[in-house]
RODO-2510 file (C-alpha; in nm, 4 decimals, decimal comma):
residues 541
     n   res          X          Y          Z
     1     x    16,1045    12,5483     3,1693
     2     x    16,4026    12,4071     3,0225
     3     x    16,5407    12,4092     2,6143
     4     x    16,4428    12,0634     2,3814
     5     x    16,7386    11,9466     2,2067
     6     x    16,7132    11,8924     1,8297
     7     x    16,6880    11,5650     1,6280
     8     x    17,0498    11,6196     1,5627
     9     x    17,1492    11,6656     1,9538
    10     x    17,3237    11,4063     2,1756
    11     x    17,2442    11,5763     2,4738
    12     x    16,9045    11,4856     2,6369
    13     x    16,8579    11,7714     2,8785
    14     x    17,0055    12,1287     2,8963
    15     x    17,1781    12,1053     3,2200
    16     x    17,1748    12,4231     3,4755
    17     x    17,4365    12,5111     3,6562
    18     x    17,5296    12,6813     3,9734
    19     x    17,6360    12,7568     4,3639
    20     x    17,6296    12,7425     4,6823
    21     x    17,4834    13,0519     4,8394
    22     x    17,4672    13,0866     5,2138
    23     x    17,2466    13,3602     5,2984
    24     x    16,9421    13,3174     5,4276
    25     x    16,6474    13,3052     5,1454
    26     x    16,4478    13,6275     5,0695
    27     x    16,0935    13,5922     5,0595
    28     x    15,8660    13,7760     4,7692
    29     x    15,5532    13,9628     4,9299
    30     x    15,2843    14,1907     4,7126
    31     x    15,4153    14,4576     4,5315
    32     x    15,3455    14,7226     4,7711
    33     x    15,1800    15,0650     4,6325
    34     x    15,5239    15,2774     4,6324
    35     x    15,5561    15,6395     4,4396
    36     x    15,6935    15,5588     4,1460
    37     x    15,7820    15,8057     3,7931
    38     x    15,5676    15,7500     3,5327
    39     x    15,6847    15,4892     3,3076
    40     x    15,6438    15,5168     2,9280
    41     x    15,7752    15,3039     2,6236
    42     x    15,9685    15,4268     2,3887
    43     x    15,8786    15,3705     2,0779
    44     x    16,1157    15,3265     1,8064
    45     x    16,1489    15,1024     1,4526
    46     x    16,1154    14,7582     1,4705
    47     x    16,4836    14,5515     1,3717
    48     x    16,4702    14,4615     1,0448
    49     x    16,5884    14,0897     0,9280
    50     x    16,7633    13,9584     0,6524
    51     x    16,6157    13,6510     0,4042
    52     x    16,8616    13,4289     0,5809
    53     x    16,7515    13,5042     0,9334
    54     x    16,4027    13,4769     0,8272
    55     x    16,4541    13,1656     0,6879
    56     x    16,6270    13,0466     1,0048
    57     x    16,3467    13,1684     1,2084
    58     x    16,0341    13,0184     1,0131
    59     x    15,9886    12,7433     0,7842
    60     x    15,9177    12,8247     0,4235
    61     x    15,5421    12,7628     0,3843
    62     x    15,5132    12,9634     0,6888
    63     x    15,7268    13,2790     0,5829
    64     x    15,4642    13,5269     0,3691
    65     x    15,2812    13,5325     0,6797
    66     x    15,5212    13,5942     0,9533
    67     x    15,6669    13,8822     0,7100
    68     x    15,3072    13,9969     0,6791
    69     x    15,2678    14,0096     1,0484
    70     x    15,6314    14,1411     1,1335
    71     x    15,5400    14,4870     0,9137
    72     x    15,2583    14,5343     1,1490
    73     x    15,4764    14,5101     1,4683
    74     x    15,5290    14,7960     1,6763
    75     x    15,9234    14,8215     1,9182
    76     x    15,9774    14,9421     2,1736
    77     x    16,1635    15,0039     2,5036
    78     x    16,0641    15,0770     2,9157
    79     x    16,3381    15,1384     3,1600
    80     x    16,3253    14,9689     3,5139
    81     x    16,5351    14,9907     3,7860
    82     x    16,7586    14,6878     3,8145
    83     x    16,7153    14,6821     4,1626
    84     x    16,3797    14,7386     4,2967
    85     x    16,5233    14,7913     4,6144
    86     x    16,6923    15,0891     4,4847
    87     x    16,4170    15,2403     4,2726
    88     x    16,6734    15,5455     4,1755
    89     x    16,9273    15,3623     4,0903
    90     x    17,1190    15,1766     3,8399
    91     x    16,8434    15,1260     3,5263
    92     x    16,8175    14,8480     3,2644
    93     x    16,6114    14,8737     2,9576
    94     x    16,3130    14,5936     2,8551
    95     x    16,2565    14,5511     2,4924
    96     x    15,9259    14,4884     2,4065
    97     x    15,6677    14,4719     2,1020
    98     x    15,3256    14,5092     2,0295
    99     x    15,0813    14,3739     1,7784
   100     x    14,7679    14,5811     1,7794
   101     x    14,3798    14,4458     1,7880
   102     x    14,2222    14,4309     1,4594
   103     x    13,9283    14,5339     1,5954
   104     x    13,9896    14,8317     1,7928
   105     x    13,6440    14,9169     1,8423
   106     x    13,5856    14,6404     2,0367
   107     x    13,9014    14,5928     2,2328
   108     x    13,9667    14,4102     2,5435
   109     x    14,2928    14,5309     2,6494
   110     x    14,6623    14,4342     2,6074
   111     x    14,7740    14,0394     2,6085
   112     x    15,0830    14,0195     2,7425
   113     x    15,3062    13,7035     2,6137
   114     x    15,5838    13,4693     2,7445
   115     x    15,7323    13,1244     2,6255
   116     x    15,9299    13,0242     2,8479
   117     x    16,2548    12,9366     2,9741
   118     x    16,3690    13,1246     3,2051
   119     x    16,6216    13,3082     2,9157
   120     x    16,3562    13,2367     2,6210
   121     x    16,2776    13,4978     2,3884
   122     x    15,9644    13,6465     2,3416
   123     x    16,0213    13,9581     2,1613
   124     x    15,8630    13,7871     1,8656
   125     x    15,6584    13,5681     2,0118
   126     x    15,3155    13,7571     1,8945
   127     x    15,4256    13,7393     1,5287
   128     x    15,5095    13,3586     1,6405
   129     x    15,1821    13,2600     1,7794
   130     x    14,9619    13,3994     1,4958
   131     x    15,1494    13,2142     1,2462
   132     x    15,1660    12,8863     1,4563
   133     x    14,7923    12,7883     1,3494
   134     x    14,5131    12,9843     1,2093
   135     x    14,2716    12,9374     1,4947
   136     x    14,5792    13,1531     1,7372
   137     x    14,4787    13,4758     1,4809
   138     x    14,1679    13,5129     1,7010
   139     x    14,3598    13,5990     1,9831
   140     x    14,4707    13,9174     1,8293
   141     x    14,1678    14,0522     1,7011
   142     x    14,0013    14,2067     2,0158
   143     x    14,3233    14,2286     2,2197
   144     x    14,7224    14,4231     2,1278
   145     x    14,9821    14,1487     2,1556
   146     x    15,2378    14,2235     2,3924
   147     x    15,5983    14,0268     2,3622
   148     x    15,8956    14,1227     2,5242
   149     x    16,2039    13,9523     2,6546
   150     x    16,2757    13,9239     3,0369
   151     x    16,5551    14,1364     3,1644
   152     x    16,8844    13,9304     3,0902
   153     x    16,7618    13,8188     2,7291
   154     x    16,8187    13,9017     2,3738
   155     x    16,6863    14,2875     2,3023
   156     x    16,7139    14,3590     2,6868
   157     x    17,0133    14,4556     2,8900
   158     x    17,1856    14,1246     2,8837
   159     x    17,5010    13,9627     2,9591
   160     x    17,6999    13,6877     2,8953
   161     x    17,9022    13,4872     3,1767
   162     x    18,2891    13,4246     3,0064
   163     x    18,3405    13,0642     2,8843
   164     x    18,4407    12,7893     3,2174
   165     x    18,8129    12,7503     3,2388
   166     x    18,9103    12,3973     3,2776
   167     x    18,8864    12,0896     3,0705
   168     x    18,6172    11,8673     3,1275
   169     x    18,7818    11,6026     2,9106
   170     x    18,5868    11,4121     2,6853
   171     x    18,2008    11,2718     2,7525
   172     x    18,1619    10,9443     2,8946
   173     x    18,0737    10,6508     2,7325
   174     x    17,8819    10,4367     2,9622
   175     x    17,7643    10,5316     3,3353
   176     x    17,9936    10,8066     3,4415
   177     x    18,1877    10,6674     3,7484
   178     x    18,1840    10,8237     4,0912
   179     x    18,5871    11,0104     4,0269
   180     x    18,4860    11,1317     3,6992
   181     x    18,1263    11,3003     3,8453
   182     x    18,3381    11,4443     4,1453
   183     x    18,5745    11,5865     3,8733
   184     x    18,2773    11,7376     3,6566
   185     x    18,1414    11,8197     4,0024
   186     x    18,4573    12,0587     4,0846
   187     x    18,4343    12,1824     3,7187
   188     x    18,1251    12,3178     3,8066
   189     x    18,1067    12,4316     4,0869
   190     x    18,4255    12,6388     3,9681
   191     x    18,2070    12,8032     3,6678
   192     x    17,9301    12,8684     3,8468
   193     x    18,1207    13,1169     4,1349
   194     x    18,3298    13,2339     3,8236
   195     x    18,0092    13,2649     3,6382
   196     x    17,8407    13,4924     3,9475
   197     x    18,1200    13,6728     4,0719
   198     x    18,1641    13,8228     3,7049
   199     x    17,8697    14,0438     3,7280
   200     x    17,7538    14,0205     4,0822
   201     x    17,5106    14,2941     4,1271
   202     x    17,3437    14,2682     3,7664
   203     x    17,3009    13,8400     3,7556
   204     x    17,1701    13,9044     4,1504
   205     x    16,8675    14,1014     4,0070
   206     x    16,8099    13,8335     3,7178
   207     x    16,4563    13,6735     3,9213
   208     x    16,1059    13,5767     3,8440
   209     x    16,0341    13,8462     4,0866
   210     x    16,2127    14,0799     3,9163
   211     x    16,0626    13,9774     3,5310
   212     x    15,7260    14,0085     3,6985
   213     x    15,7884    14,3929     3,8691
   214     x    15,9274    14,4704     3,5194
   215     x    15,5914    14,2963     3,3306
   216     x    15,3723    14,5547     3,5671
   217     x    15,6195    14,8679     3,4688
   218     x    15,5217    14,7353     3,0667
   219     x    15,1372    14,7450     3,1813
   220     x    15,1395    15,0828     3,3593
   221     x    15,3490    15,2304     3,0138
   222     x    15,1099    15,0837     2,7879
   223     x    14,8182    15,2768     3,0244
   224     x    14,6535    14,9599     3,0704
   225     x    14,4345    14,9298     3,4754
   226     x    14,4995    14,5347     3,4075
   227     x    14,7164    14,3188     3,2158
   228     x    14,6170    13,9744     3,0778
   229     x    14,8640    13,7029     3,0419
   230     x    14,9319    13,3837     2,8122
   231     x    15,2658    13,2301     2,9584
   232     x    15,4096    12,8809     2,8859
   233     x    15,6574    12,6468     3,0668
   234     x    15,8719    12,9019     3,2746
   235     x    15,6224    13,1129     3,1519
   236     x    15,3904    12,9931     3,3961
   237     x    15,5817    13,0440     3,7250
   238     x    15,6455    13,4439     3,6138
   239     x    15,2625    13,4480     3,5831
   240     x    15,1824    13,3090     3,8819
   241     x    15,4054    13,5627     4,0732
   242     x    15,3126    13,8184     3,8407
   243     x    14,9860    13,7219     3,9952
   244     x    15,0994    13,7063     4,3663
   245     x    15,2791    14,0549     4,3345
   246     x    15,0208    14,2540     4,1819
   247     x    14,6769    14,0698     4,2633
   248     x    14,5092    14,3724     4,1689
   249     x    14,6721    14,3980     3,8418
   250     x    14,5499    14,0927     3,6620
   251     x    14,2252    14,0822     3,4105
   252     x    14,2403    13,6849     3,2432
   253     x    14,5266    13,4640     3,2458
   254     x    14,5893    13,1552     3,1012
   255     x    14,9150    12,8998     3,1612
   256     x    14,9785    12,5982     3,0000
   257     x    15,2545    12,3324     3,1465
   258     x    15,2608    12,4785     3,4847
   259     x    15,6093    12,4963     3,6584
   260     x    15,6623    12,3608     3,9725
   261     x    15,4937    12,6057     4,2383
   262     x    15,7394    12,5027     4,5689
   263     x    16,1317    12,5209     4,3386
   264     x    16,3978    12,3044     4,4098
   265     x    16,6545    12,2165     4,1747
   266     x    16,6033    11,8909     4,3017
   267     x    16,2236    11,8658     4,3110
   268     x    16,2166    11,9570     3,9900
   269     x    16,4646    11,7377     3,8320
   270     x    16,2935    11,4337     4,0688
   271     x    15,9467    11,5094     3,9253
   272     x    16,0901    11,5387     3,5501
   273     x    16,2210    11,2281     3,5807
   274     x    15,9777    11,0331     3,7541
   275     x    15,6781    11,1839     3,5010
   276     x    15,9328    11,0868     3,1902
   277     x    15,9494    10,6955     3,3625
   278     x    15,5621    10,7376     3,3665
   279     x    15,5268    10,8062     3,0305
   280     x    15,7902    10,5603     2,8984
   281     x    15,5641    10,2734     3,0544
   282     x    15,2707    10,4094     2,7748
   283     x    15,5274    10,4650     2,5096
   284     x    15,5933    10,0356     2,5962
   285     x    15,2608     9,9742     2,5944
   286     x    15,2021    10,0979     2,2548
   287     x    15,4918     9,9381     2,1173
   288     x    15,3304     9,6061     2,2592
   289     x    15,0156     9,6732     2,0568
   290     x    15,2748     9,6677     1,7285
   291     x    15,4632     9,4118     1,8315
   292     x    15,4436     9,2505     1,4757
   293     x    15,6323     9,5939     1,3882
   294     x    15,9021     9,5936     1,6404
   295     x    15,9171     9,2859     1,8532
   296     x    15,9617     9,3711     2,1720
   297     x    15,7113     9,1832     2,3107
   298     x    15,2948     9,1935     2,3388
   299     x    15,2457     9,3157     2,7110
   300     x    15,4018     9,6721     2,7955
   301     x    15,5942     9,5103     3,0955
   302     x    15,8064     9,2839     2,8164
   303     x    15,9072     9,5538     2,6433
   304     x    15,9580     9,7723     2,9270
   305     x    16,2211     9,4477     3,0386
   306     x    16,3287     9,4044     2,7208
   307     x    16,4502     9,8342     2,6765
   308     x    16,5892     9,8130     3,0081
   309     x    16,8233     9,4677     2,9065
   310     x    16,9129     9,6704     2,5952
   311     x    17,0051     9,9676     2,7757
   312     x    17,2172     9,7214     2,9896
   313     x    17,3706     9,5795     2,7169
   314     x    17,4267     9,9428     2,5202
   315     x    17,6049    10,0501     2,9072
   316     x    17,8415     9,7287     2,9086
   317     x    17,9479     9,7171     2,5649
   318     x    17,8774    10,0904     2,3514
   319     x    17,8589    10,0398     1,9817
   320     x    18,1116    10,2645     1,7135
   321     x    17,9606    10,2789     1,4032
   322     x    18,1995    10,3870     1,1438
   323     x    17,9376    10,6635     0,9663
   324     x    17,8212    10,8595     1,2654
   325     x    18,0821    11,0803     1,4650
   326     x    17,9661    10,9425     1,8258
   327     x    17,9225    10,6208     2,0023
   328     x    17,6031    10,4729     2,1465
   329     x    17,6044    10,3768     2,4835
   330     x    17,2678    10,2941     2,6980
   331     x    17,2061    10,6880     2,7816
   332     x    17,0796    10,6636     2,3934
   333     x    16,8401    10,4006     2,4552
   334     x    16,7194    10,5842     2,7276
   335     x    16,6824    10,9029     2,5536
   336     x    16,4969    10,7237     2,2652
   337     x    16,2067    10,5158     2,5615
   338     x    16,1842    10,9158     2,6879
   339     x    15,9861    11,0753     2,3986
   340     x    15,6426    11,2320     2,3627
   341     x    15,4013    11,0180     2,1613
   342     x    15,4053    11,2297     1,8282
   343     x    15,7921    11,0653     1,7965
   344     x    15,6808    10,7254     1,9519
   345     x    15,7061    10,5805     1,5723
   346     x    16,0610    10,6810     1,5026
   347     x    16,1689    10,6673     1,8474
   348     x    16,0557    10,2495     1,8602
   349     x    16,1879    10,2216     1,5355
   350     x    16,5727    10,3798     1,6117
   351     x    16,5707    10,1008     1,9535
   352     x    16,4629     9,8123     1,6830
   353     x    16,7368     9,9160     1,4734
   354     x    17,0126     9,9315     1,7752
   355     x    16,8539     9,5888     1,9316
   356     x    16,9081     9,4459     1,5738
   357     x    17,1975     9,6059     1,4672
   358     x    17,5549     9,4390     1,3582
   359     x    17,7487     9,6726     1,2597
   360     x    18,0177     9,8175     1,1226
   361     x    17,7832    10,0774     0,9619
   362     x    17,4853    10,2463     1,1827
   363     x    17,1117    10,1694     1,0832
   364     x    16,9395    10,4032     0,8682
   365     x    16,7223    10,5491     1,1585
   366     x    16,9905    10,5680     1,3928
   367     x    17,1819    10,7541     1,1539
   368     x    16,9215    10,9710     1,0283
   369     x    16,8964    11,0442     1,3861
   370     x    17,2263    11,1369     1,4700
   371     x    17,3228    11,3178     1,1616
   372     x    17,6210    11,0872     1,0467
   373     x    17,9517    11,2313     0,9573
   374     x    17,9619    11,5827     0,9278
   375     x    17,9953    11,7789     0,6189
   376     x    18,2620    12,0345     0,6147
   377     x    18,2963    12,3199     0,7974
   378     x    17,9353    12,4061     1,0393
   379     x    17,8196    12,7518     0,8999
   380     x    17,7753    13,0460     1,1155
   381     x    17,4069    13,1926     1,2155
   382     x    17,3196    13,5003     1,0310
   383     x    17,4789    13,7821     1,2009
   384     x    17,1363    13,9285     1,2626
   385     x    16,9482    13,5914     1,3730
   386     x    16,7967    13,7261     1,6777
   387     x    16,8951    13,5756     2,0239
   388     x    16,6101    13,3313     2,1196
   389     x    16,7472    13,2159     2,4435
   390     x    17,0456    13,3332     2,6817
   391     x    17,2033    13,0724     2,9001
   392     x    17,3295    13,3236     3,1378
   393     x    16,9684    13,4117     3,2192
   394     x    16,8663    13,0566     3,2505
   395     x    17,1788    12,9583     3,4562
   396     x    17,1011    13,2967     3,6833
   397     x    16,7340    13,2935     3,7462
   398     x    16,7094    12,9046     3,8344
   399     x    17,0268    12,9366     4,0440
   400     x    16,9038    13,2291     4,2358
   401     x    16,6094    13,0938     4,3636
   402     x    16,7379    12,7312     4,4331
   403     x    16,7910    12,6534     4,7935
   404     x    16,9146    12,2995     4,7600
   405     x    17,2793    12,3456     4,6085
   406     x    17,4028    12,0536     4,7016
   407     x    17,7281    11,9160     4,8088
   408     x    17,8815    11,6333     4,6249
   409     x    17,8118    11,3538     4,8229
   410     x    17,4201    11,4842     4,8275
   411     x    17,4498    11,5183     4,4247
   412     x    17,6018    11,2371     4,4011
   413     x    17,3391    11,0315     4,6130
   414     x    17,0798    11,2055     4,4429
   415     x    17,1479    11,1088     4,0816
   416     x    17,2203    10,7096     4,2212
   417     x    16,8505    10,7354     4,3360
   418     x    16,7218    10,8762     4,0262
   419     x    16,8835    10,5872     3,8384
   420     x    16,7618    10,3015     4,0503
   421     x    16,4040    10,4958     4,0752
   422     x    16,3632    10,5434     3,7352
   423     x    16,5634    10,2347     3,5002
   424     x    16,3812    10,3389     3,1600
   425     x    16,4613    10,6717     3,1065
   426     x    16,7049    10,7982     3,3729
   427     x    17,0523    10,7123     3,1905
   428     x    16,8744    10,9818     2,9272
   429     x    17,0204    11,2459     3,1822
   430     x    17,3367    11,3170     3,3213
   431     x    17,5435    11,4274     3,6278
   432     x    17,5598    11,7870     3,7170
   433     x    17,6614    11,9885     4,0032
   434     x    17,3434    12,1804     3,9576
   435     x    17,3544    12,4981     4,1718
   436     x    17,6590    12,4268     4,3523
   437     x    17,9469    12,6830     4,3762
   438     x    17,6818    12,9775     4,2823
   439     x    17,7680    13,2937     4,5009
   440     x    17,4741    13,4845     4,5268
   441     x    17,1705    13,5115     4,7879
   442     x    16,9370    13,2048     4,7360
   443     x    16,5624    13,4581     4,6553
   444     x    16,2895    13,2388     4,7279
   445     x    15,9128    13,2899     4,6421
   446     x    15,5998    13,2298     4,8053
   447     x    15,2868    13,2302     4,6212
   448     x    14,9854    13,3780     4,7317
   449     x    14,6369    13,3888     4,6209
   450     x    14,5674    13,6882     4,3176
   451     x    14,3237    13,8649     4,1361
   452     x    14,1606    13,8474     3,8229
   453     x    14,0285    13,5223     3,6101
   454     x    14,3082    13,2150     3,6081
   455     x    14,2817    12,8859     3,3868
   456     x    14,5780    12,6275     3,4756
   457     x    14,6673    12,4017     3,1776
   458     x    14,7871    12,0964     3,2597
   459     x    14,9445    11,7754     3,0351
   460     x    14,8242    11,4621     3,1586
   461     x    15,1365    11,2649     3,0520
   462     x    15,3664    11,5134     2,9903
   463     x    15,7634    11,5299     3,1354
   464     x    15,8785    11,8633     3,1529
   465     x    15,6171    11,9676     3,3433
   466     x    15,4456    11,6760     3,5205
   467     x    15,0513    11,6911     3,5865
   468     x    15,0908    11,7091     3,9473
   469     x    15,2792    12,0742     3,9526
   470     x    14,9060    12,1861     3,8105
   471     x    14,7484    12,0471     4,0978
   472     x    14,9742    12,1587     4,3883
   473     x    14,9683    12,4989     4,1645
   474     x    14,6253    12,5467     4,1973
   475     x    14,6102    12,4118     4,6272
   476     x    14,8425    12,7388     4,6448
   477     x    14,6887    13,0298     4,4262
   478     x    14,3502    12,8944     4,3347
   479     x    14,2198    12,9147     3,9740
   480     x    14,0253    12,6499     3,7389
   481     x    14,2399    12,3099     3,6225
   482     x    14,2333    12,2739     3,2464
   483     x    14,3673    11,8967     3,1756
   484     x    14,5225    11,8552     2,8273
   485     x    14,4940    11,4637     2,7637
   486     x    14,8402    11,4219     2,5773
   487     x    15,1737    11,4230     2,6577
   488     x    15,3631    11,7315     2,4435
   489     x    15,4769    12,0460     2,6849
   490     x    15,2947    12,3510     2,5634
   491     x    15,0929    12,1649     2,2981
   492     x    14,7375    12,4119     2,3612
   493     x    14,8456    12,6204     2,1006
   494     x    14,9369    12,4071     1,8476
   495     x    14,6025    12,1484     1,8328
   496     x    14,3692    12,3716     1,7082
   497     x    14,0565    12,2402     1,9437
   498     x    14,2261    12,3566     2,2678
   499     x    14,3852    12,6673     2,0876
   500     x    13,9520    12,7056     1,9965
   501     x    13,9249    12,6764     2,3962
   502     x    14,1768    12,9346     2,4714
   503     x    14,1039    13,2319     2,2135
   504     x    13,7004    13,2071     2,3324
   505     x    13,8766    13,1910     2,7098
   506     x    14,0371    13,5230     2,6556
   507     x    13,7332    13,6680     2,4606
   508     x    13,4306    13,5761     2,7395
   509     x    13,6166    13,4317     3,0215
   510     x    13,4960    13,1567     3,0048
   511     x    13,6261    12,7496     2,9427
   512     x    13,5882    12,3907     3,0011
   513     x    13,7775    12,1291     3,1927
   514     x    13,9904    12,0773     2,8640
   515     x    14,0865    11,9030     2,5276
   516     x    14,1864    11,5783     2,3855
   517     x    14,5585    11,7358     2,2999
   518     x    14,8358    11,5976     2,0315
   519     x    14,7133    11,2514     1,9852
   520     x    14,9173    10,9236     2,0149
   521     x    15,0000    10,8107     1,6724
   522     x    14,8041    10,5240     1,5167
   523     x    15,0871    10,3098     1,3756
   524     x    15,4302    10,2852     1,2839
   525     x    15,3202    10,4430     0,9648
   526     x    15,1710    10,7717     1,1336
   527     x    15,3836    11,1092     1,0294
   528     x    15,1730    11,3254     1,2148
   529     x    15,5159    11,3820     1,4244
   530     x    15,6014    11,5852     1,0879
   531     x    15,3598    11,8325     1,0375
   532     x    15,4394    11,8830     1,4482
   533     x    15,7845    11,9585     1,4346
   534     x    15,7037    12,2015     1,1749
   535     x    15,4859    12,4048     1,4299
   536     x    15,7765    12,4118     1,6546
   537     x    15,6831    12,0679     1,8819
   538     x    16,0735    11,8889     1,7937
   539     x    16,2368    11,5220     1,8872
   540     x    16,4559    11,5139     2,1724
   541     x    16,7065    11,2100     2,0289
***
């Protein structure tokens, strides 16, 4: 659900922020069938890009095709009201796009698209899947592509929340003490009201509930009786209540890294961290079984001691290395014992380095890692780089539908637990005030039971979105468990065995109990991690 951070980012989780709402929590039923004006799209040219936005937006060898497959798109528009409530009221516009079926003479309907977030993107996202691997064309050849991006995001009506006031002063080095999370605590808390009261009755309406009435406006426009669905991360939960909404609106539907199905801000940053722990312990393992390599020992529980004494160590005394711009301090080590196998090589290799390291200069890795010095001025995105994820959104739609907005004492107690709970990978994250201070009615969800065929993806080993949430998922609404064996969020795409699963899924409706996934590297040599990041699966060091 949430953003990965680069190779080049500190920062090992995007944090969400917000409030402390106090009215009671509004419960989502079915859509019921209310008289409604017709809706149509309005179809206009697509935006065009320059060479430098294209380059930012696709990596060379991948470029001929995603212009080849951008001069087929089709743009468009629906208007919805922004409050459902008030059906003749204010209206908002959805941007959306459409890739047609190659083979209309055999077409199965309209395949509606979402990657996740909430506040990702997905305008382009058709254009992006069929260039991700060759084995994703198939999904476009008896079905018309459908992107768009949620209400809140990029082409849609969007806003912005103004900048926080205040200073946070400068980040922490070593375990943030109990006076300076209280102070980032108030700092928060003061955005997030600042952040909600600025638009009140537009960031009210940005909810799941609300992306999924506006998904069934796009099928009715499009003249389709049922819409199928392909959703990812975030993705996920808007299908599911997409599902729960309109049960009678849904043909085949497939979601990969299911979301948490009961939301808490809490929950959900509990079971993130306790899957990331999980995996760490088979990330130790496999450095054990190359211990010759790294030395950390030959049973996973010796290295898993030994990363936890060197985050200790990196905690009591950070090292400055003269050629990178930031210290290291044990939330580094952390971050580096919290990554998906494809990075387990140069992840293993970056806490040799820091175990080993003497200074004054950082180790190659570590420095490849973290960039070095910078290099004059940074350079501006091209001015028509599309937006491929709006904070506001994220901030609006979690906060919105979190009930738990704690106080400080309650944070507070909850991060201490998460540390002692989870001594691997925990430092990897920091303090936040999480939905504190938001001002808005907490919206709440309940899932029901729908129509139409449902496959639930699951990743075995995977932390944003543990295992278990496709479990509970599927004890709620029902629907057939598809287990990925690997560990990288939204990976059934990108290997091109499941992506073989999922194309013949949508084409028969039909599909196994799942796939082998991204597999774990075979040595300290393996660069499969490379030809990954290029298809959009990135480090989180």
């Amino acid at each position: 659900m949430a953003q990965r951070a680069s190779l080049t980012t500190r920062a090992a989780a995007v944090a969400v922020v917000a409030g402390l709402g106090l009215t009671a929590p509004v419960t989502v039923a079915p859509a019921a069938a209310a008289e409604r004006p017709p809706t149509t799209v309005d179809w206009k040219p697509c935006p065009t890009y320059s060479d430098e936005a294209l380059r930012a937006m696709v990596p060379p060898d991948r470029l001929e095709r995603f212009t080849a497959l951008l001069a087929r798109l089709e743009c468009g528009t629906v208007s919805v009201p922004l409050d459902y409530r008030r059906p003749h009221g204010r209206t908002i516009t959805v941007a959306l796009t459409r890739l047609k079926a190659r083979d209309q003479a055999h077409r199965l309907g309209s395949l509606a698209l979402n990657p996740g977030g909430p506040g990702g993107s997905g305008y382009l996202m058709p254009v992006e899947l069929l260039t991700m691997t060759d084995t994703n064309a198939g999904l476009n050849e008896r079905y018309d592509l459908i992107g768009f991006d949620p209400r809140g995001v990029g082409y849609s009506t969007n806003i912005n929340c103004p900048p926080p006031s205040g200073d946070p002063g400068p980040r922490p080095v070593g375990p943030i003490t109990k006076e300076a999370a209280r102070r980032l605590y108030d700092l928060e808390v003061s955005a997030n009201a600042a952040c909600g009261r600025s638009d009140p009755d537009f960031l009210g309406q940005l909810t799941t509930a609300n992306v999924a009435r506006d998904l069934d406006r796009i099928r009715a426009a499009l003249g389709e009786r049922k819409l199928n669905f392909l959703g990812v991360s975030w993705g996920t939960w808007l299908g599911v209540v997409y599902r729960s909404q309109h049960p009678g609106n849904v043909g085949r539907m497939f979601l990969d890294s299911v979301a948490i199905p009961r939301f808490s801000l809490v929950a959900f940053e509990d079971g993130r961290q306790a899957a990331a722990e999980r995996n760490a312990r088979r990330m130790a393992a496999w450095i054990a079984q190359h211990h010759d390599t790294y030395g950390f020992g030959t049973t996973a529980e010796q290295v898993r001691a030994a990363i936890i004494a060197l985050r200790a160590d990196y905690d009591a005394n950070p090292r400055r290395f003269t050629d990178v711009d930031m210290p290291v301090d044990g939330s580094f080590i952390a971050l580096s014992a919290s990554q998906d196998a494809p990075i387990w090589p140069l992840a293993s290799q970056v806490l040799k380095e820091l175990r080993d390291a003497t200074g004054p200069t950082a180790p190659p890795t570590v420095k490849e890692v973290l960039g070095g010095e910078p290099e004059g001025e940074p350079t501006e995105p091209p001015a028509d780089l599309p937006e491929r994820f709006n904070r506001t959104m994220n901030q609006a739609a979690f906060c919105n539908e979190d009930p738990s907005r704690l106080g400080f004492d309650a944070a507070w107690a909850a991060y201490q637990e998460r540390l002692a709970r989870n001594p691997l990978t925990a430092r990897a994250g920091g303090f936040s005030a999480g939905c504190a201070g938001w001002p808005l009615p907490v919206q709440t969800v309940q899932l029901r039971p729908g129509g139409g065929s449902l496959v639930l993806s699951g990743h075995r080993w995977e932390t944003p979105s543990p295992y278990e949430w496709t479990l509970e998922t599927k004890a709620i609404v029902g629907g057939k468990v598809y287990t990925v064996d690997d560990d990288v969020h939204g990976s059934a795409l990108m290997e091109p065995a499941c992506a073989t699963d999922v194309v013949s899924y949508f084409d028969t409706g039909r599909i196994d109990g799942g796939c082998a996934g991204v597999p774990v590297p075979t040595g300290p040599e393996d660069r499969s991690a490379q030809s990954l990041r290029s298809a959009g699966v990135e480090s989180r060091i």
